[in-house]
C-alpha positions as CSV (number, residue, x, y, z in Angstrom):
1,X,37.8,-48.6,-8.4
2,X,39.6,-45.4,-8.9
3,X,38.2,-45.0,-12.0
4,X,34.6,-46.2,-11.3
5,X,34.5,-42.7,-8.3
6,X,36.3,-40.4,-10.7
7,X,33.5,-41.3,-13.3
8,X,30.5,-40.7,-10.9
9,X,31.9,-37.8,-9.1
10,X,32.0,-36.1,-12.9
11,X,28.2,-37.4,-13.4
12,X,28.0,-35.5,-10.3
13,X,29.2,-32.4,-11.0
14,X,27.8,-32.5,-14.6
15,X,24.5,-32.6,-12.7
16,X,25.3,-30.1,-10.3
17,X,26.2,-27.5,-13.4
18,X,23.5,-28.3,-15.3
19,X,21.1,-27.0,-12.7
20,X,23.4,-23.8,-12.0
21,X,24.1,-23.2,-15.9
22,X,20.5,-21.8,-16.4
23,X,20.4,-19.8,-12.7
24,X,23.6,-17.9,-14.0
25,X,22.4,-16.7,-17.2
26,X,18.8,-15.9,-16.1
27,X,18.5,-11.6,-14.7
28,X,18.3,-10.5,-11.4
29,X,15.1,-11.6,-9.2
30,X,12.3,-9.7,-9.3
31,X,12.9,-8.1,-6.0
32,X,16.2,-6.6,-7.3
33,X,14.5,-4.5,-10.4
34,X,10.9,-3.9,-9.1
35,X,10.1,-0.7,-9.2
36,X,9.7,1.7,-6.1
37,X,5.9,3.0,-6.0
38,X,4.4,5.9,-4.4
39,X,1.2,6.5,-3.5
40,X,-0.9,9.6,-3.7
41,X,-4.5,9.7,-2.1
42,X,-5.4,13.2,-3.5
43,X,-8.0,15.1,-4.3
44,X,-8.4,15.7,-8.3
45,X,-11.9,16.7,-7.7
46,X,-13.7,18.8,-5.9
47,X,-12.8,22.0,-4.1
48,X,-8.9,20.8,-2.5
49,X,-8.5,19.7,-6.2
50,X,-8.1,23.5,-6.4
51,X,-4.8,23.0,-3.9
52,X,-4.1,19.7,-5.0
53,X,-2.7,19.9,-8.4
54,X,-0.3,21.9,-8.8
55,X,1.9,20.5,-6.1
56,X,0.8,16.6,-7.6
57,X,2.2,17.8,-10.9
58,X,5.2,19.2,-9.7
59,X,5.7,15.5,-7.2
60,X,5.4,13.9,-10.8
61,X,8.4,16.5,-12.1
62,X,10.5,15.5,-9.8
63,X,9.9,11.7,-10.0
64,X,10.4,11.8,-13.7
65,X,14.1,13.9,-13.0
66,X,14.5,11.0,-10.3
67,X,14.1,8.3,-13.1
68,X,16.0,10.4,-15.9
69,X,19.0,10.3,-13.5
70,X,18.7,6.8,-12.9
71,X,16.1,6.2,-10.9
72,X,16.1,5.7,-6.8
73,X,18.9,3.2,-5.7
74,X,19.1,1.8,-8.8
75,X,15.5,1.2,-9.0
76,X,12.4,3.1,-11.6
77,X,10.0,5.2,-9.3
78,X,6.1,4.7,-10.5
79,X,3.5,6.2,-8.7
80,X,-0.3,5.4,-8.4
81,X,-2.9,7.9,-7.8
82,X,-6.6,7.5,-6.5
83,X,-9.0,10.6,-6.0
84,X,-10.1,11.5,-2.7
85,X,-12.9,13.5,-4.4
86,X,-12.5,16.3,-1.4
87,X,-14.0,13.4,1.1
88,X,-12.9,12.2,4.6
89,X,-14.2,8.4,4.1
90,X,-12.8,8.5,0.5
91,X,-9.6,9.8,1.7
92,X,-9.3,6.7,4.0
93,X,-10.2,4.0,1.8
94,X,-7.5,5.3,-0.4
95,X,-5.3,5.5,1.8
96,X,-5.5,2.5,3.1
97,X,-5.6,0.6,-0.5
98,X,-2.2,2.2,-1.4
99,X,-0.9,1.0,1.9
100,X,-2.3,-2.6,0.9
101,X,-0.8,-2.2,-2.8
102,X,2.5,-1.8,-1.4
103,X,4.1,2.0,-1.9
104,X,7.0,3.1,-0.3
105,X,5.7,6.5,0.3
106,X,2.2,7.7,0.5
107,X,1.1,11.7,-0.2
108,X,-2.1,12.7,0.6
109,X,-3.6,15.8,0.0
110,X,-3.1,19.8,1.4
111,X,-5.3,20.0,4.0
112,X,-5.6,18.1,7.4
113,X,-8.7,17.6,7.2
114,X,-8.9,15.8,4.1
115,X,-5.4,14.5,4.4
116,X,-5.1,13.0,7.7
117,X,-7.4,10.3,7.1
118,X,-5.5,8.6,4.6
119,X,-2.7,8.7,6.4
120,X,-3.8,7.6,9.4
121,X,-4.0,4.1,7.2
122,X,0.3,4.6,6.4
123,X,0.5,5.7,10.0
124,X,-0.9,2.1,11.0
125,X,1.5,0.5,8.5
126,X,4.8,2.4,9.4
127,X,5.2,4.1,6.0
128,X,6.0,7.2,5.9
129,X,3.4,9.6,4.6
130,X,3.7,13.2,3.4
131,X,1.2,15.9,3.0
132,X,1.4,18.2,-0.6
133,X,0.9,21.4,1.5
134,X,-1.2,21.0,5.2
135,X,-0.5,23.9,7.1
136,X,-1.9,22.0,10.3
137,X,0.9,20.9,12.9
138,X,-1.1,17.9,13.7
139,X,-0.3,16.5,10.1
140,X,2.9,15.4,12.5
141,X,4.3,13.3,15.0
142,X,2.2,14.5,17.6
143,X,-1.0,14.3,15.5
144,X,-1.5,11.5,12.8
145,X,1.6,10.1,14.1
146,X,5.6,9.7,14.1
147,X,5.4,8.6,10.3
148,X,4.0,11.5,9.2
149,X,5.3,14.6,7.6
150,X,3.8,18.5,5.8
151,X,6.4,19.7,3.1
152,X,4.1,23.1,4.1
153,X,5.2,25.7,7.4
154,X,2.9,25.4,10.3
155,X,-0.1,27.8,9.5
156,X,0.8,30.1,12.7
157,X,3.8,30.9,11.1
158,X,1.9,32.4,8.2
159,X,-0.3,34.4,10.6
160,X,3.0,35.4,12.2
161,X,4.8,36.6,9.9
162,X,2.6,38.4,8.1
163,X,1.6,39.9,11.5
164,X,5.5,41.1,11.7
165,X,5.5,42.2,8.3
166,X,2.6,44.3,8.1
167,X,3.9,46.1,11.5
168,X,7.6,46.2,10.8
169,X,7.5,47.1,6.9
170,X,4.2,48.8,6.3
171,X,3.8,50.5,9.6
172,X,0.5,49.2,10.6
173,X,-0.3,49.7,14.2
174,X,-4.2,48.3,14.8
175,X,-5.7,45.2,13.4
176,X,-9.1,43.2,12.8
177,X,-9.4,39.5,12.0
178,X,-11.8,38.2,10.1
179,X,-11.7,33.9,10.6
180,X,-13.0,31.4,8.9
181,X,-13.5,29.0,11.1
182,X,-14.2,26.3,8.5
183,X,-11.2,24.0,9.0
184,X,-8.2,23.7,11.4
185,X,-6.1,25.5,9.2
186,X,-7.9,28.8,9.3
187,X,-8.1,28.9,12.8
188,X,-4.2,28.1,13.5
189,X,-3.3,30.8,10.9
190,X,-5.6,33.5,12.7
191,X,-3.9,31.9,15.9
192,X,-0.4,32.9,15.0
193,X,-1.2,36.2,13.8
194,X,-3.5,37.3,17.2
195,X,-0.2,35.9,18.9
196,X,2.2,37.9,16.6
197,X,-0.3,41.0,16.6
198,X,-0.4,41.0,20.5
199,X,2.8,40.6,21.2
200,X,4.3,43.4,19.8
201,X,1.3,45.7,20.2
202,X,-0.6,44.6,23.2
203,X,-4.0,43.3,23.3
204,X,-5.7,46.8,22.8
205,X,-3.9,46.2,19.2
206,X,-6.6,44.3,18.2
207,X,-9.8,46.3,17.6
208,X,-12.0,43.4,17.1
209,X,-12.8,40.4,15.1
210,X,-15.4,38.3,13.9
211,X,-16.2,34.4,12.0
212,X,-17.4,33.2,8.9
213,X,-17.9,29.7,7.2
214,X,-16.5,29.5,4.1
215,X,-19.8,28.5,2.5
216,X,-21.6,31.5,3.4
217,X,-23.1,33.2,0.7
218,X,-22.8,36.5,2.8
219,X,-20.3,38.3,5.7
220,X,-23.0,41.7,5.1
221,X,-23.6,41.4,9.2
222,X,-19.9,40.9,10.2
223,X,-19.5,43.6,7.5
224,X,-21.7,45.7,9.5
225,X,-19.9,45.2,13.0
226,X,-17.1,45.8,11.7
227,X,-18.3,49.3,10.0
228,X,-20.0,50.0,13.7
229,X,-16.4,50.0,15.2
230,X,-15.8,53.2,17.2
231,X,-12.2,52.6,16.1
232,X,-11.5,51.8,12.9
233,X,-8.5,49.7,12.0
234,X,-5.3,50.0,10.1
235,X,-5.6,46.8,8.3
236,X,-8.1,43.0,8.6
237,X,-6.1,39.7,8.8
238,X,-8.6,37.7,6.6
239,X,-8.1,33.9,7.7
240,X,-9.2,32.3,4.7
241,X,-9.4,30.0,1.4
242,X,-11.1,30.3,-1.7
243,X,-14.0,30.2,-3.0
244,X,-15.2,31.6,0.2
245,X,-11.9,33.7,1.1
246,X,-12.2,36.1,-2.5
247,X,-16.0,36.4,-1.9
248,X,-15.4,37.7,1.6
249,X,-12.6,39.6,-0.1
250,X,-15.2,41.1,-2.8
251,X,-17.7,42.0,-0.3
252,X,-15.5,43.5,1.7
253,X,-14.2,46.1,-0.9
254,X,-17.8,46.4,-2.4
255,X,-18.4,47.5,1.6
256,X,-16.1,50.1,1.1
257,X,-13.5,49.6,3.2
258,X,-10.1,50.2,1.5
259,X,-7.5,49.1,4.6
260,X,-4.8,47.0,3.6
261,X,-6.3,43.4,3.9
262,X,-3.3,40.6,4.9
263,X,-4.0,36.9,4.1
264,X,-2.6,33.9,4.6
265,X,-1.1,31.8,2.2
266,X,-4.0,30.0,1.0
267,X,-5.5,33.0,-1.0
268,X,-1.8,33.5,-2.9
269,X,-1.8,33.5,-6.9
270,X,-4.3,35.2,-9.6
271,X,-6.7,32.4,-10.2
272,X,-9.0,34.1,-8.1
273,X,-8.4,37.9,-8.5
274,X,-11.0,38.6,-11.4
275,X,-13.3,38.1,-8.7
276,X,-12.3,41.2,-7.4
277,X,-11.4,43.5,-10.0
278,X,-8.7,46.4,-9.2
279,X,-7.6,44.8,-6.1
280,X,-5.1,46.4,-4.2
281,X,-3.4,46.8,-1.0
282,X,-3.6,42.8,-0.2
283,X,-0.9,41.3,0.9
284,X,0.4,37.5,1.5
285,X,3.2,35.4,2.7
286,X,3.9,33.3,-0.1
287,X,6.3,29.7,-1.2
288,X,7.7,31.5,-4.1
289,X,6.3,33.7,-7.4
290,X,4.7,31.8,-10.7
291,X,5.0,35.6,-12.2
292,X,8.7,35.8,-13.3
293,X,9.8,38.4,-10.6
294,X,10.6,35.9,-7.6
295,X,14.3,37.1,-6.6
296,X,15.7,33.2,-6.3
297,X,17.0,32.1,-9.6
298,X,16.4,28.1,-8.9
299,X,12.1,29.5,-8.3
300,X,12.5,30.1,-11.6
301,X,13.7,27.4,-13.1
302,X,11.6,25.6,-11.6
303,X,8.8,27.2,-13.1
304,X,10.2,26.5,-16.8
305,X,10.9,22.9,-16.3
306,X,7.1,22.6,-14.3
307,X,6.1,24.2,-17.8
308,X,8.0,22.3,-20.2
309,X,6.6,19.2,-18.6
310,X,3.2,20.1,-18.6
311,X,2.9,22.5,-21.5
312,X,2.0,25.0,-19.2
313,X,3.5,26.8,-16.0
314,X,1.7,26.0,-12.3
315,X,-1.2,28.0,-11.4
316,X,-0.6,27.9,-7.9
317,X,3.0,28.7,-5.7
318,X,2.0,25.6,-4.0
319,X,3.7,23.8,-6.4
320,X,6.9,23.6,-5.0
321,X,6.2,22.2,-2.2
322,X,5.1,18.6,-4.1
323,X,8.4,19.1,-6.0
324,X,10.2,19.7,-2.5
325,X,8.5,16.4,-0.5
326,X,9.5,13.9,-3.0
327,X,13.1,15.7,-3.1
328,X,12.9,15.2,0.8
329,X,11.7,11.5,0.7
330,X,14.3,11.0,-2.1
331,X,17.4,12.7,0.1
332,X,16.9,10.6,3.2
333,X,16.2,6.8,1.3
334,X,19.4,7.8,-0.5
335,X,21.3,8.4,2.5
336,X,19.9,5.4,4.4
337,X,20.5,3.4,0.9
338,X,16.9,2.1,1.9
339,X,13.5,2.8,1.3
340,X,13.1,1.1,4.4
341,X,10.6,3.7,6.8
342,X,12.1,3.4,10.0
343,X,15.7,4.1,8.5
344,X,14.2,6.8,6.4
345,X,12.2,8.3,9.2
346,X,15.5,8.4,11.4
347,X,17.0,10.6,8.2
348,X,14.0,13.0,8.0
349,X,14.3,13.9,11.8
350,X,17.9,14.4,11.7
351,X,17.1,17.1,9.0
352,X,18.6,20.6,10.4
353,X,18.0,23.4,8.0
354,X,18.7,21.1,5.0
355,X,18.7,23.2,1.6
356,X,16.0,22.2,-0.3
357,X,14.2,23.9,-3.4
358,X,11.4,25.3,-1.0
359,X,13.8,26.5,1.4
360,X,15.9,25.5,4.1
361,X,13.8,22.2,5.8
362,X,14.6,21.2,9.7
363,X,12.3,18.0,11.6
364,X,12.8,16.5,14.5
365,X,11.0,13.5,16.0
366,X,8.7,15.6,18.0
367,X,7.7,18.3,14.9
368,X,7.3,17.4,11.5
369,X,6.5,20.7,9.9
370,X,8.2,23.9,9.6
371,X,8.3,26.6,12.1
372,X,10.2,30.0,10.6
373,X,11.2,29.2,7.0
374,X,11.8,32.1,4.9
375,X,8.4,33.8,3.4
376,X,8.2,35.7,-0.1
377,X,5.7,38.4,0.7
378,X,3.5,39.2,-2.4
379,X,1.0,41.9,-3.2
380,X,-1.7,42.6,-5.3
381,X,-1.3,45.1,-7.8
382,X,-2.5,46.1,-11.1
383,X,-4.8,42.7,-11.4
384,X,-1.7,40.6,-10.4
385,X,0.4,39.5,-7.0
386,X,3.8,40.1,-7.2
387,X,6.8,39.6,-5.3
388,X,8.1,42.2,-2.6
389,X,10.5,40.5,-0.6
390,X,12.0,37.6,1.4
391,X,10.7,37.7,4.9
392,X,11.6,35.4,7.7
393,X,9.2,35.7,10.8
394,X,11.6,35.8,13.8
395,X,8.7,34.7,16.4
396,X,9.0,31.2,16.6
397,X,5.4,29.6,17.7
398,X,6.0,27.2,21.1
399,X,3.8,23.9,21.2
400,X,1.3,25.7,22.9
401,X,0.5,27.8,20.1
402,X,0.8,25.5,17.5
403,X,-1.4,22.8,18.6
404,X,-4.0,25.2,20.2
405,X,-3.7,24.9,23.5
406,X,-5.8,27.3,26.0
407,X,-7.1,28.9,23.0
């Protein structure tokens, strides 16, 4: 009897590790090695192409450092990319077929206009999405939704501080703005500097002002207004992008008006300037300079590693803010050792000026963009911006302001 159960409980066992024998040799599930995937609904065509790529390529740097170093938790990042083709209902349906594919993160392109609808589609899904460079606080918490984030500083902020600038630094007493009143980003910029402008000089500061559509083949009757001023002012806040930002620019000059004209960060780096040749006395708060002067040594490193991995250096400063989300993302699933949203989200709001390459970063759950990070003002000079100095506007824009309201 004894020996009858010792012989079946060996068949037994036998049994038992010849199923296990294969299990333990065989790798680790599929689930362990996958891959992490980000999305990007971009536009690599058409005019936000323009404000799209550079910050794309330099996302793409930073996953490939990501990878070299390991990879995320353990895990290779890939990343899939579809083409908005600068167009709301394209922007949606990608969006919402890297949601269905499965990323972990989904970017979308600069501009709220053209970004928002693709992440209203990760908004839906609880993934967090980031914008390459809107400018727009409603790219946010309290405007596509909790999930979504800008790597960019709220557009008033640009209108503010080069409001402060131009009046602190260059002495500039009256203004005009000129607004293009084209897409929510122009008119929050021109928002933030009337505010700024006003504030420190009182309403009789500004002389007067006038809109544009970027698409206008001619500003020759705002031209003429503004030349029909009985005061003339000390300098125009141009609230603008290109193409339509350097033809107002050109005309402008070719008017004859020499004032110093300030702009927002959308008309920063030389791709545009031999549209207006011998430009001078424009100025700009900018991310950082492509031109080898910017006074941060890490600016410039980045620029030769963005070159060495793409044979050739950024063409726009905007660059470092793709770099700078995908560090973000990266920071906060490394500290919630999950690419889990909801645990990454809770990071990300918890951020307090957290040094990252673009500069010290801050969210909370109610704001999801950046309110008074430092500036690098440039200027144009001698066919080329350059770099004048770190700038940190020290009006910071209340909720009112930033989403609009009463104005």
């Amino acid at each position: 009897m004894e020996t009858s159960m010792r012989n079946s409980f060996v068949r037994i066992m036998g049994s038992a590790l010849a199923l296990v024998a294969p299990l333990l040799g065989q790798p680790a599930s599929a689930a362990d090695t996958a891959p992490i995937t980000i999305g990007f609904a971009i536009a690599q065509s058409g005019w936000v192409a323009n404000y799209d790529s550079a910050p794309f390529k330099a996302a793409v740097l930073k996953i490939d450092e990501i990878n070299k170093a390991g990879g995320l938790l353990g895990h290779h990042v890939d990343y899939k990319v579809i083409d908005t083709k600068t167009d709301r209902e394209r922007s949606a349906s990608a969006g919402a077929e890297l949601v269905q594919s499965g990323v972990k993160l989904l970017v979308v392109s600069c501009d709220y206009d053209f970004g928002a609808p693709a992440s209203l589609a990760a908004q839906k899904a609880k993934i967090v999405t980031m914008s390459l460079c809107a400018a727009d606080p409603k790219m946010g918490a309290q405007g596509v939704g909790n999930y979504a984030f800008t790597a960019n500083s709220a557009a008033q902020s640009e209108g503010i501080a080069i409001a402060e600038y131009a009046r602190r630094k260059l002495g500039l007493k009256t203004a005009y703005v000129l607004e293009d009143t084209s897409i929510e980003y122009t008119k929050s910029a021109c928002a933030g500097f009337r505010a700024a402008w006003t504030r420190d000089g009182g309403k009789d500061a500004l002389v007067g002002s006038d809109v544009f559509k970027n698409d206008d083949p001619s500003i020759a009757a705002q031209i003429t207004r503004l030349n029909s001023l009985p005061k003339k002012p000390d300098a125009i806040f141009l609230c603008s992008y290109t193409p339509g930002g350097a033809s107002a620019v050109r005309q402008l000059r070719a008017a004859g008006i020499t004032q110093p004209i300030l702009g927002d960060t959308a008309m920063v780096d030389n791709y545009w300037l031999n549209a207006v040749p011998n430009l001078k006395n424009f100025y700009v708060p900018a991310f950082m300079s492509l031109y080898g002067d910017d006074p941060r040594p890490q600016m410039q490193a980045f620029v030769k590693d963005f070159t060495a991995r793409w044979g050739q250096p950024p063409v726009s400063s905007y660059a470092v803010l793709g770099y700078s989300l995908i560090e973000q993302w990266a920071y906060a699933v490394t500290k919630a050792n999950t690419t889990d949203s909801a645990k990454v989200l809770d990071v990300m709001n918890s951020y307090q000026n957290q040094p990252f390459l673009v500069g010290p970063t801050s969210y909370t759950k109610a704001l999801h963009i950046q309110l008074n990070r430092p500036w690098l003002v440039m200027k144009v000079d001698n066919g080329s911006f350059h770099a004048v100095e770190l700038f940190r506007n020290e009006f910071v824009p209340d909720n009112r302001l930033l989403f609009r309201i009463g104005g």
